[in-house]
N, C-alpha and C positions, 0 to 999 in steps of 0.2 A: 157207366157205360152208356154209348150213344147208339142207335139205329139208325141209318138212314132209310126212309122210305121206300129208295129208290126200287124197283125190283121187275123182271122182267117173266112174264108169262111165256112159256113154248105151249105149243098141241102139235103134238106128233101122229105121223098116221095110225091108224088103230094096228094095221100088221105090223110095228115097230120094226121093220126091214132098213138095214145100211142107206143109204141115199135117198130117204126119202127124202119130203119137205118138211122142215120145219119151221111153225109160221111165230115168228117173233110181236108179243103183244103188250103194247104198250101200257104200262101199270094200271094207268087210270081206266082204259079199257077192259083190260081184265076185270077188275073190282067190278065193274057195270056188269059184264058178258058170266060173272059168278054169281050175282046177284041173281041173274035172270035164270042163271041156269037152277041155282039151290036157294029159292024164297026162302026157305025154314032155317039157314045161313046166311046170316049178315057177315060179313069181311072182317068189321071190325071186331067181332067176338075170337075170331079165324087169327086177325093179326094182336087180339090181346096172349091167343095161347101160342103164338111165335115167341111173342116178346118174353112169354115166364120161360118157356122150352130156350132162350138164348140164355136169359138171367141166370135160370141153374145153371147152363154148360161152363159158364166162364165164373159164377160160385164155385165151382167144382173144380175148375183147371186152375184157381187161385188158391185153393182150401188147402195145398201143403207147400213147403216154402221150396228152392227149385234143389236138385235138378228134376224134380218130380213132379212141381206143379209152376206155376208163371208166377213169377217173383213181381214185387209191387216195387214199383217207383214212379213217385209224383213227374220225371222226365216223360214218361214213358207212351206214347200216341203210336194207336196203328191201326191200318182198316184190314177186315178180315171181309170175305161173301159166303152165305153160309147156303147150301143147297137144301131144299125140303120137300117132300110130298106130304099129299092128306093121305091119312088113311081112315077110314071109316071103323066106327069103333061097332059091336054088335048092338046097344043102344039108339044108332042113328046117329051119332054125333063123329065129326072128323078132327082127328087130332091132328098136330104136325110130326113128322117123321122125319128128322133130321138125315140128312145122308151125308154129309161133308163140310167143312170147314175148310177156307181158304187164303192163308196169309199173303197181303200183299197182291190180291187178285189182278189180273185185267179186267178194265170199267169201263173197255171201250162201247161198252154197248148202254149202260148208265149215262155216260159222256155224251152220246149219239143222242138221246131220246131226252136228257137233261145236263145242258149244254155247263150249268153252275156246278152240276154234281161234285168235283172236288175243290172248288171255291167253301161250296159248303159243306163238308166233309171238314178241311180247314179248319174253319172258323170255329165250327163243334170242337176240336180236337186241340187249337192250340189258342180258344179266348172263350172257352168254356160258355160260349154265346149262341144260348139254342133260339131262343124267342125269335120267331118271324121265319125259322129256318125248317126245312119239310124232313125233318128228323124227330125221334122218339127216345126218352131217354127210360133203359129199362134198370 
């Protein structure tokens, strides 16, 4: 299984009210503007516990044969978006909270902020060619 990097930060207003603004931030900004906010949290420890929190779900959505769990075929290529928060564990540490899974998403906003996004989505997907490409294989 592959990751793409890609990924898109919101901050919503704190009264979470209908219409507010939602400010759209771009990944590599985010990573900076979390840094700054939680020193004692580095991103990349943040995106190593993504990557095992995806590894189990689709461990687990392959682990029986269908119609119960997703059947294996060497054919077989697809992009999913998986939605998440942190949540703060009582020790100080933030785990990820998975909230949704999304086959076959809209990327329009991937697309918008990383113009190759499904060039390289592709290439991962149908020439097994990650080197050089800003994807994660977990």
């Amino acid at each position: 299984a592959v990751v793409s990097t890609q990924s898109t930060g919101y901050q919503r207003d704190a009264r979470g009210e209908e219409g507010t603004n939602l400010k759209q931030i771009h990944d590599i900004d985010f990573v900076k503007m979390f840094e700054l906010q939680y020193p004692k949290h580095m991103w990349a420890q943040v995106d190593k516990e993504v990557c095992r929190m995806l590894r189990e779900c689709f461990k687990s959505a392959c682990s029986l044969p269908p119609p119960k769990g997703l059947g294996r075929s060497p054919q077989s290529r697809a992009i999913y978006a998986v939605d998440f928060m942190l949540k703060w564990e009582p020790e100080g540490k933030m785990v990820p909270q998975m909230l949704e899974i999304n086959f076959n998403p809209d990327n329009q906003r991937a697309c918008k902020f990383h113009p190759d996004f499904y060039n390289h989505c592709l290439t991962a997907l149908t020439r097994d060619q990650l080197k050089g490409l800003p994807v994660t294989e977990i």
